[in-house]
Backbone as CSV, one residue per row, in Angstrom:
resi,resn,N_x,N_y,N_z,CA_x,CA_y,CA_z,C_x,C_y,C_z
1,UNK,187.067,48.101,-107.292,187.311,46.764,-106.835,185.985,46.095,-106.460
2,UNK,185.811,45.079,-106.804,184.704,44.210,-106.386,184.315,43.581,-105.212
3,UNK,183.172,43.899,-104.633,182.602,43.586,-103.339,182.437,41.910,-102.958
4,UNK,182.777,41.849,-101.787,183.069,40.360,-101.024,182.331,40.504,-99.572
5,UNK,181.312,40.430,-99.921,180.706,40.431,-98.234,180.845,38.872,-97.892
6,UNK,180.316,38.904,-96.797,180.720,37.574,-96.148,179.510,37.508,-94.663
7,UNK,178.849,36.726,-95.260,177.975,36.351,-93.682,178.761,35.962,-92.572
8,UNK,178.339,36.176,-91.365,179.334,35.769,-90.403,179.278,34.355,-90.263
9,UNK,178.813,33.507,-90.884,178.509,32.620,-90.322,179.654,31.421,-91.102
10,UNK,180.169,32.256,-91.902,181.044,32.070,-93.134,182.299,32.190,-92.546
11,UNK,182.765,32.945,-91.696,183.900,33.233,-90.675,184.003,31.775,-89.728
12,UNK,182.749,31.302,-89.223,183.334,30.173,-88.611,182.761,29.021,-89.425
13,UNK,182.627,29.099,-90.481,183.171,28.027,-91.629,184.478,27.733,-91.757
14,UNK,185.309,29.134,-92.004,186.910,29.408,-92.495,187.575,29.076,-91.231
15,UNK,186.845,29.484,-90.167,187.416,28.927,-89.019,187.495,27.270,-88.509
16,UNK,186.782,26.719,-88.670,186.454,25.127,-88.949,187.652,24.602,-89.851
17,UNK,187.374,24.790,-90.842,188.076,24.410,-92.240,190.035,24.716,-91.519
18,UNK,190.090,25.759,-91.362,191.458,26.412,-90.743,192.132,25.492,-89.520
19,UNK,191.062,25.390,-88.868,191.419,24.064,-87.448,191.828,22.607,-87.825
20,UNK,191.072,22.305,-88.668,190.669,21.125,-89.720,192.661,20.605,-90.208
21,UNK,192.800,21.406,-90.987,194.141,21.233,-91.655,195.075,21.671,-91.380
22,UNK,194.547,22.629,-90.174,196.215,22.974,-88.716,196.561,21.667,-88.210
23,UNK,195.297,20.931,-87.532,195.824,19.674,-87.414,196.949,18.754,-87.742
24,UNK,197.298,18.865,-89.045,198.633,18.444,-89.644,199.737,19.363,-90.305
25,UNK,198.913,20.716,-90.348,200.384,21.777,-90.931,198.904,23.419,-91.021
26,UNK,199.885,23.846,-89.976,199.106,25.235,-90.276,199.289,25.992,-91.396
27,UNK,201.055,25.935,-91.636,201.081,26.403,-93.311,200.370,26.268,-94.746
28,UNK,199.558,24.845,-94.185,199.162,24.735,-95.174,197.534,24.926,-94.864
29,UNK,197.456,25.198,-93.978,195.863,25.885,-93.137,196.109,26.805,-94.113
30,UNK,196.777,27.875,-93.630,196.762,29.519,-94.181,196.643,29.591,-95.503
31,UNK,197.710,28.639,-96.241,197.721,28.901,-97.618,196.231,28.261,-98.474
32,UNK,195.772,27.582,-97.371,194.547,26.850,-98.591,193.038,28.337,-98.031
33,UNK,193.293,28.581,-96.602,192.294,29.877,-96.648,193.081,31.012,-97.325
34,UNK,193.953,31.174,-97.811,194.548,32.291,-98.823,193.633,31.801,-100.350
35,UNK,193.593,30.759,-100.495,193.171,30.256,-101.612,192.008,30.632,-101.680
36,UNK,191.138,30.189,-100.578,189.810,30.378,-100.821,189.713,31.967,-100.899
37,UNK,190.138,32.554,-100.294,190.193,34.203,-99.671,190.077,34.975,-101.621
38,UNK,191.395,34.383,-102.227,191.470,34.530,-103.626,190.308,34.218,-104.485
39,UNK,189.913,33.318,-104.681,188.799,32.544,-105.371,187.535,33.228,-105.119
40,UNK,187.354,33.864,-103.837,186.171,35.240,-103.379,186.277,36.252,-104.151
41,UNK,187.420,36.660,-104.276,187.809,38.245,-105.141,187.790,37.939,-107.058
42,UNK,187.764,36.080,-107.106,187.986,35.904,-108.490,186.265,35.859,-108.781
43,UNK,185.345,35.598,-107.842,184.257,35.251,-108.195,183.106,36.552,-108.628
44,UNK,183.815,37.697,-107.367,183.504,39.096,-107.132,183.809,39.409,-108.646
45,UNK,184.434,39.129,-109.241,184.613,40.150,-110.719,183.822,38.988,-111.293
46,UNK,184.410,37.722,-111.532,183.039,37.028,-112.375,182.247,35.725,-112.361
47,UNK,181.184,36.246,-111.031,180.208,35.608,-110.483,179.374,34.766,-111.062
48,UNK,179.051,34.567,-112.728,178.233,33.709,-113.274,179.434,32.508,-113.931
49,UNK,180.646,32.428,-113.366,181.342,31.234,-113.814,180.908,30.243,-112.564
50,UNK,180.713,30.476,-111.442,179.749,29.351,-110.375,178.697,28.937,-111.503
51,UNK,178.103,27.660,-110.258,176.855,26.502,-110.933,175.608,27.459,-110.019
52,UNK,174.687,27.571,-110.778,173.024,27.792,-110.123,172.938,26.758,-109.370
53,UNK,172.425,27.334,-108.112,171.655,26.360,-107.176,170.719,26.535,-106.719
54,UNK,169.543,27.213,-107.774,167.960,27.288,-107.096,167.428,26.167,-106.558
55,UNK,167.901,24.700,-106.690,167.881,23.916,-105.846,167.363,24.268,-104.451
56,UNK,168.439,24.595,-104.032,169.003,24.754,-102.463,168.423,26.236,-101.948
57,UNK,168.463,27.118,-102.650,167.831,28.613,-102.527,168.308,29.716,-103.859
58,UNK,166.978,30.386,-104.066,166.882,31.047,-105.470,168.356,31.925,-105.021
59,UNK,168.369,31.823,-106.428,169.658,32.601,-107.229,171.069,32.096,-106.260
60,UNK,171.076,31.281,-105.181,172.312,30.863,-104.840,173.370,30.094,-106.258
61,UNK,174.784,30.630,-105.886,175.839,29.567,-106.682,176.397,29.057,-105.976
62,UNK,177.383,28.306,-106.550,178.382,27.665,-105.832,179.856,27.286,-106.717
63,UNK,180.478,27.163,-106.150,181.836,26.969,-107.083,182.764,26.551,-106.036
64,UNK,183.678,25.068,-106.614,184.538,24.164,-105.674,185.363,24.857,-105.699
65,UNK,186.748,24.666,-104.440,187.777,24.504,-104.115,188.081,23.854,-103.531
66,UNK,189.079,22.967,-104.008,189.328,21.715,-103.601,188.059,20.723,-103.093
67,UNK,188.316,20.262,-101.902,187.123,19.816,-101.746,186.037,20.173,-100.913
68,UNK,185.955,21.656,-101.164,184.891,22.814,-100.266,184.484,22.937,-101.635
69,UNK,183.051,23.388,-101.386,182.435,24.281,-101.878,182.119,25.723,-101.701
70,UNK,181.731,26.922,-102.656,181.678,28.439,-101.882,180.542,28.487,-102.471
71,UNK,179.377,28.930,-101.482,178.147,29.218,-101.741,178.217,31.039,-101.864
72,UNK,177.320,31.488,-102.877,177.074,32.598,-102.518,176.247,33.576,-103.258
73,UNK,175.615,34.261,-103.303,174.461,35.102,-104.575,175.348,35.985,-104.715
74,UNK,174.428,36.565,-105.847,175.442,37.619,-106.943,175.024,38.719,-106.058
75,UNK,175.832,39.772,-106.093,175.007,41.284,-105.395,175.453,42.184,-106.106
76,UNK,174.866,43.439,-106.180,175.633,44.775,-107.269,176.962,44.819,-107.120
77,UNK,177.603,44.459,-107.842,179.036,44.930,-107.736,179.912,43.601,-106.718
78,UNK,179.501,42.695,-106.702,180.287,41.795,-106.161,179.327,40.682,-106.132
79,UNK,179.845,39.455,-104.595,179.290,38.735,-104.362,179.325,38.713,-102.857
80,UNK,177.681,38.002,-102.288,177.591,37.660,-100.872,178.234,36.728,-100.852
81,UNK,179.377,36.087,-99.855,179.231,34.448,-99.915,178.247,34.048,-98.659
82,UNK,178.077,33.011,-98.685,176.937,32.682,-97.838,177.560,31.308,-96.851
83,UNK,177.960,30.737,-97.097,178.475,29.438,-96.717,179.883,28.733,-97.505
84,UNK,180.646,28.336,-96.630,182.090,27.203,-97.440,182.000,26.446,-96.663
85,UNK,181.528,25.270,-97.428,181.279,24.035,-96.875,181.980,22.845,-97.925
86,UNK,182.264,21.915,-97.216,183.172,20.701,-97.672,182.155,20.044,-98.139
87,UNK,181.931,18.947,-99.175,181.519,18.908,-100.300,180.318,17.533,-100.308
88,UNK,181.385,16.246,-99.623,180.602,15.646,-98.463,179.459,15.824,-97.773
89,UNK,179.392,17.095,-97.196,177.811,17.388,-95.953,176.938,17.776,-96.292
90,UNK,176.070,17.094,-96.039,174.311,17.634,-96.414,174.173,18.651,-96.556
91,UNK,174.328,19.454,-97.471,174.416,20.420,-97.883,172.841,21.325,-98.110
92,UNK,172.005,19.996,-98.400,170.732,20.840,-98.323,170.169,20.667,-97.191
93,UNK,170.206,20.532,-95.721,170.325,20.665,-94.524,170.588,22.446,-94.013
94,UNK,171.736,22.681,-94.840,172.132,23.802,-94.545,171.420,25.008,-94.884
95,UNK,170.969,24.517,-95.952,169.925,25.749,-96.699,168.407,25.719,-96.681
96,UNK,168.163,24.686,-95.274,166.833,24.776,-95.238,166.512,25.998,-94.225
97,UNK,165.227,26.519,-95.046,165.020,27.669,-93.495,164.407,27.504,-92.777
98,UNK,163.911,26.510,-92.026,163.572,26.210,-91.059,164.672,25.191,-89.966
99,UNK,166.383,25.483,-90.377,166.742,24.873,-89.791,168.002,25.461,-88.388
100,UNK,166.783,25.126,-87.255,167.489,25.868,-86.050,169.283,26.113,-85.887
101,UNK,169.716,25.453,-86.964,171.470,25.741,-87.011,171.849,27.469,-87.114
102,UNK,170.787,27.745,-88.346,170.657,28.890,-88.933,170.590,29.973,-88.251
């Protein structure tokens, strides 16, 4: 089975996102982080269907859901994700390294 690590920092992404759309129906909280949760394990087997974003940082991808994005580099046998972020936010903010959020 294919590897899905997950920075922690990625946990209170899902956690954000999860609060976000409890707001009006938790059912549909759960089922859209089920989605994303899925789309991790679809990427883990095949990681070069994401977009390159040496942009933002070497060998990062990314690939939408809905209107998140899933950041994440390839790793042996799976993928890191690195960030799920909504699609909207300065996104290269996020991937600067010099930025005290980090």
């Amino acid at each position: 089975m294919p590897i899905v690590l997950k920075r922690p920092i990625v946990i209170d992404d899902l956690a954000e996102i999860w609060g976000y759309i409890a707001e009006d129906s938790e059912t549909r909280a759960d089922e859209f982080i089920e989605t994303i949760d899925s789309k991790f394990h679809e990427l883990a087997t095949s990681p070069r269907i994401g977009r390159l974003r040496d942009e933002l940082y070497p060998g990062l991808m990314s690939f939408p859901v809905g209107r998140y994005l899933l950041y994440y580099t390839i790793i042996t046998g799976g993928i890191e994700v690195i960030r799920v972020l909504h699609g909207a936010r300065d996104i290269e903010k996020h991937f600067n390294p010099f930025n005290p959020e980090e």
